[in-house]
PAFI-238740 format. One record per residue (C-alpha): y, x, z; residue in three letters. Coordinates in steps of 0.05 Angstrom, whole numbers, padded with zeros to 5 digits, always signed. Example, Ala and Ser with C-alpha at 12.3 -4.5 7.8 and 13.67 -1.06 7.14 Angstrom:
2
-00090+00246+00156ala -00021+00273+00143ser 
// end
This chain:
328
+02932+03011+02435unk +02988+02997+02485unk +02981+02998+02549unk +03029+03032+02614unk +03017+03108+02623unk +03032+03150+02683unk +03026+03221+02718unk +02988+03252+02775unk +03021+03310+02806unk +03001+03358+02859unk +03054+03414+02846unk +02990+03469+02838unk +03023+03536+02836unk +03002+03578+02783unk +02974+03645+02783unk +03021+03699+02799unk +03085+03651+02821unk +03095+03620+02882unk +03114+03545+02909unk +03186+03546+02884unk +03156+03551+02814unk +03105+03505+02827unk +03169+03450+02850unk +03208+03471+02792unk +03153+03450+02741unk +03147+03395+02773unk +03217+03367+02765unk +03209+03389+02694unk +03152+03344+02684unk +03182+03288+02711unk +03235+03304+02669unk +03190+03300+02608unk +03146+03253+02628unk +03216+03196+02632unk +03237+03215+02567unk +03164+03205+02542unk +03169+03132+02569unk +03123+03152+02627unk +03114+03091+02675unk +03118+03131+02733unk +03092+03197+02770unk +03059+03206+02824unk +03039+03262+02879unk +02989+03272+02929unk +02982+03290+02995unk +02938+03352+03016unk +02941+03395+03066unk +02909+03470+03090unk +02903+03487+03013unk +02939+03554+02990unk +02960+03535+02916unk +02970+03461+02924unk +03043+03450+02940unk +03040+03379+02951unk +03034+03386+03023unk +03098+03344+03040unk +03095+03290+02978unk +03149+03250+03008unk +03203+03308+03007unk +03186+03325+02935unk +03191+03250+02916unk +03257+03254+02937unk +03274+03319+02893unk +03244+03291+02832unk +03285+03220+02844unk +03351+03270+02850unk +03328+03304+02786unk +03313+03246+02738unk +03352+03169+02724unk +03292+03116+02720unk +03230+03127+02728unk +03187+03112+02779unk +03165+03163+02839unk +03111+03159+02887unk +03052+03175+02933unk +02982+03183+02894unk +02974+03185+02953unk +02998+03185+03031unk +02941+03192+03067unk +02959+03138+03119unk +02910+03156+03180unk +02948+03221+03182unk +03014+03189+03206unk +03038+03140+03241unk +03059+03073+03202unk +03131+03067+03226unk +03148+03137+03207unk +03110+03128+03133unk +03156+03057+03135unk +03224+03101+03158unk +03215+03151+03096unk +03201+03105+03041unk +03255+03064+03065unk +03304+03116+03061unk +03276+03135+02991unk +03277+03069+02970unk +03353+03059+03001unk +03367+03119+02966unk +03335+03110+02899unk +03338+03031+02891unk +03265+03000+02855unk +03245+03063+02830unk +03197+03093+02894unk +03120+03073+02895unk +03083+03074+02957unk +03009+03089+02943unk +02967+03094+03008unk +02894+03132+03018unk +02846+03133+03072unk +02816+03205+03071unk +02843+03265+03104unk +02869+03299+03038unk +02843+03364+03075unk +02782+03386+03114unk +02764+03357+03182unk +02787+03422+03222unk +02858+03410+03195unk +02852+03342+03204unk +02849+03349+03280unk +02906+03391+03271unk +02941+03335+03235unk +02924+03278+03278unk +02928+03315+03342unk +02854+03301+03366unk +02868+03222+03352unk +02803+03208+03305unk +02807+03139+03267unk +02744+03101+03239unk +02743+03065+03179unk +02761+03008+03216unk +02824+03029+03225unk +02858+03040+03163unk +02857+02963+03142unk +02901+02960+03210unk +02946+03005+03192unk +02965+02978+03136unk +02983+02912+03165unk +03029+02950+03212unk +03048+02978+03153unk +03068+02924+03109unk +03095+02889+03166unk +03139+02942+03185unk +03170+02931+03111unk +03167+02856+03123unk +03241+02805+03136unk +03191+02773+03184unk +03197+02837+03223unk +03262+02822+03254unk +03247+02796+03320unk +03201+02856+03337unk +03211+02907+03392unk +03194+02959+03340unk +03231+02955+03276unk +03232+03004+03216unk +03300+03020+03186unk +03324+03017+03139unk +03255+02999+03117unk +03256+02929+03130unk +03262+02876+03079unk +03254+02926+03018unk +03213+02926+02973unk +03173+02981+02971unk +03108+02967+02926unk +03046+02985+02956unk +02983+03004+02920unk +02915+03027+02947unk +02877+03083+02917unk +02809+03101+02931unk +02739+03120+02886unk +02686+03078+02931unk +02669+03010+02936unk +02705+03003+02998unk +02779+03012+02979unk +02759+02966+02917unk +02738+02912+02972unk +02799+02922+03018unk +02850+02927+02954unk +02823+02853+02924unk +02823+02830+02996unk +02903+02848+03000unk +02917+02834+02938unk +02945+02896+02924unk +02940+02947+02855unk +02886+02985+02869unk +02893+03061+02831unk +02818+03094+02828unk +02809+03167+02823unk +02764+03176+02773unk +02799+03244+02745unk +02750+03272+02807unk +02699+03226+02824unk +02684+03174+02777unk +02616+03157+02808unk +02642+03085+02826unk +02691+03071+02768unk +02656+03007+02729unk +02631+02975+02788unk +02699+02982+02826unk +02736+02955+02775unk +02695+02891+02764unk +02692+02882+02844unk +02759+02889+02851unk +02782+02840+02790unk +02728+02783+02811unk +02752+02776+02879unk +02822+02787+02869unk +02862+02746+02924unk +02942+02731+02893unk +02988+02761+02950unk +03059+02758+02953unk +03069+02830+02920unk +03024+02815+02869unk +02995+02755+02840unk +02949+02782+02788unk +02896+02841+02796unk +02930+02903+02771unk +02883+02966+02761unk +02898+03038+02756unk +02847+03093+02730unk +02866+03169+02737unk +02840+03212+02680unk +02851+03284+02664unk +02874+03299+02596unk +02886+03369+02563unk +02911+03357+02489unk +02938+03392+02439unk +02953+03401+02360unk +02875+03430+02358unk +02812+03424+02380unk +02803+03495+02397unk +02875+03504+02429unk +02853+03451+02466unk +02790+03472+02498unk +02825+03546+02508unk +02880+03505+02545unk +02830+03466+02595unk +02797+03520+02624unk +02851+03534+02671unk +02827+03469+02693unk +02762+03488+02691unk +02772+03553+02739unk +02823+03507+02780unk +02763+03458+02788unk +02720+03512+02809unk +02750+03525+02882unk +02737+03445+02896unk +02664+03463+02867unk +02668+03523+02918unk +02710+03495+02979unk +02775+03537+02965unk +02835+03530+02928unk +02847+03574+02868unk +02911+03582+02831unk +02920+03547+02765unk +02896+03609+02718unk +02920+03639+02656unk +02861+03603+02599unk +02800+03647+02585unk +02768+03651+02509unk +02702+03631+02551unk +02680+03607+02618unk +02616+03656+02611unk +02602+03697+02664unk +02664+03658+02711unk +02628+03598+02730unk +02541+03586+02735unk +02507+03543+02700unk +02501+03494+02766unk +02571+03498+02775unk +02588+03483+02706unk +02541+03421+02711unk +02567+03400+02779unk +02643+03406+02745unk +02619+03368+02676unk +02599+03312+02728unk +02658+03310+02772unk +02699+03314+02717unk +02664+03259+02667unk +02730+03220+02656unk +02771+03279+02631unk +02791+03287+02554unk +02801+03335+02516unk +02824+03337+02437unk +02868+03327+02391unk +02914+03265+02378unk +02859+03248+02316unk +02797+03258+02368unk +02820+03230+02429unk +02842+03157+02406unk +02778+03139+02389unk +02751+03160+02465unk +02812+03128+02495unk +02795+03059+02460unk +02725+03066+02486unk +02747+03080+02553unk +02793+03022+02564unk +02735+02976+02526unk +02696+02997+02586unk +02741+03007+02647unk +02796+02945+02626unk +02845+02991+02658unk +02914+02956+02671unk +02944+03027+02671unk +02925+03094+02659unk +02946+03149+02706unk +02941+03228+02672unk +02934+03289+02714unk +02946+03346+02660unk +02929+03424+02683unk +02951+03463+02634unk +02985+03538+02659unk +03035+03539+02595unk +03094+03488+02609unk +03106+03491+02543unk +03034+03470+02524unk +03037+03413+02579unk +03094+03382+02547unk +03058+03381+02480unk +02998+03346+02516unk +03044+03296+02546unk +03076+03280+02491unk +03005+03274+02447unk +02986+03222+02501unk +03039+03182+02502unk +03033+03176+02425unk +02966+03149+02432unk +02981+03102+02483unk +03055+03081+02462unk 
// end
């Protein structure tokens, strides 16, 4: 089984450290993750959240692209009614100018925060649905060469090429995505609800663009592996406690693993998280093959994306490297 493998980031600061540890471990992934033949790595935007430090992914991008030779960096993603489209075009330009064919744009719809800091973000400007689809023609046009006899022009944005991708987990970005004929990335590492259908939509009624001519899907899973079963379900309950303050509405620290979740979560939460979390694996090299092949049989993912919570870097490198085994 060969197919492209990736990362999703969101620099989560661990218990008892701050946001410069939380950056460094981040740069050390992507470190990893390119000599592990990692496609690329990705990070997302959120905002108003105390132990998610991806609050400013396009900064970051640009320390990770400092810190490592080839592989790709991105948005997963910018959450484009939050900005305006000329500035999101000015930034990737410059990363792109500065790190040539190596800087992803992946572009989201939601707020990546709740609706209070939202306002905050936006400024009281309040954008339907409607919207989005034209902001990403202002967008794209902003990066276009047929942009050059406008009164607004994005440098040194124009004419690169920055590939965009859409990311969503409803049927909607799966419409808009075939419509554009863009790669469509679908977060099912949080709410895979939509996966099957979304990825059969969005293949059928694929429309060839001139970025890409071919349907190209993304799915995001969570994986926590290691060299046992046991080690690994120890390991993923830091991502089960993490995945507790999105069950709850907060943000928690990624926590030190617990011998049991007893008596930390209820028996509704720990339904609610099973759910949320159905396309997350967890195993051993031996175990998780199997439910990999299964998974692609199903899905027909082009590429698989991994967002991998563990608290021990150590530990996380061993997962990433048991992954890309698998899928190398």
């Amino acid at each position: 089984m060969t197919v492209p493998y990736s990362l999703l980031d969101l620099s989560i600061i661990r218990e008892g450290f701050d946001a410069s540890d939380a950056y460094s471990r981040s740069l050390a992934l992507a470190q990893q993750a390119e000599e592990l033949g990692y496609t690329r790595m990705w990070l997302a935007e959120h905002h108003n959240m105390a132990y998610v430090g991806s609050s400013a992914p396009q900064i970051l991008i640009g320390h990770l692209a400092q810190g490592t030779k080839k592989i790709r960096l991105g948005s997963g993603g910018i959450m484009l009614p939050n900005h305006s489209p000329l500035i999101i075009a000015e930034q990737f330009g410059t990363l792109a100018t500065l790190f040539p064919n190596r800087i992803d744009l992946g572009l989201g719809r939601a707020p990546g925060t709740d609706q209070t800091t939202a306002t905050a973000l936006r400024r009281g400007r309040h954008e339907s649905v409607q919207e989005f689809p034209n902001d990403l023609d202002d967008l794209q046009q902003y990066f276009s060469e047929d942009n050059l006899d406008s009164k607004v022009r994005a440098f040194p944005a124009e004419g690169l090429n920055v590939p965009l991708y859409l990311l969503g987990s409803s049927m909607s970005s799966a419409v808009l995505a075939s419509k554009k004929g863009l790669p469509y990335a679908f977060a099912s590492h949080f709410a895979p609800g939509y996966l099957i259908q979304a990825s059969r939509y969005y293949r059928e009624n694929f429309q060839p663009s001139e970025q890409q001519k071919t349907p190209y899907f993304i799915s995001c899973v969570n994986v926590i592996a290691a060299d046992s079963e046991a080690e690994a379900h120890y390991l993923a309950t830091s991502f089960f406690q993490t995945a507790l303050g999105v069950i709850r509405g907060t943000s928690y620290p990624l926590k030190k693993p617990v011998k049991s979740m007893e008596g930390i979560w209820t028996e509704p939460e720990a339904a609610a998280i099973q759910n949320m979390m159905a396309c997350t694996f967890i195993g051993t090299k031996e175990s998780l093959k199997p439910q990999f092949e299964n998974f692609f049989d199903q899905v027909q993912a082009d590429e698989l994306m991994i967002s991998c919570n563990i608290y021990d870097p150590e530990k996380r490198h061993r997962s990433l490297e048991i992954a890309a085994e698998i899928l190398n």
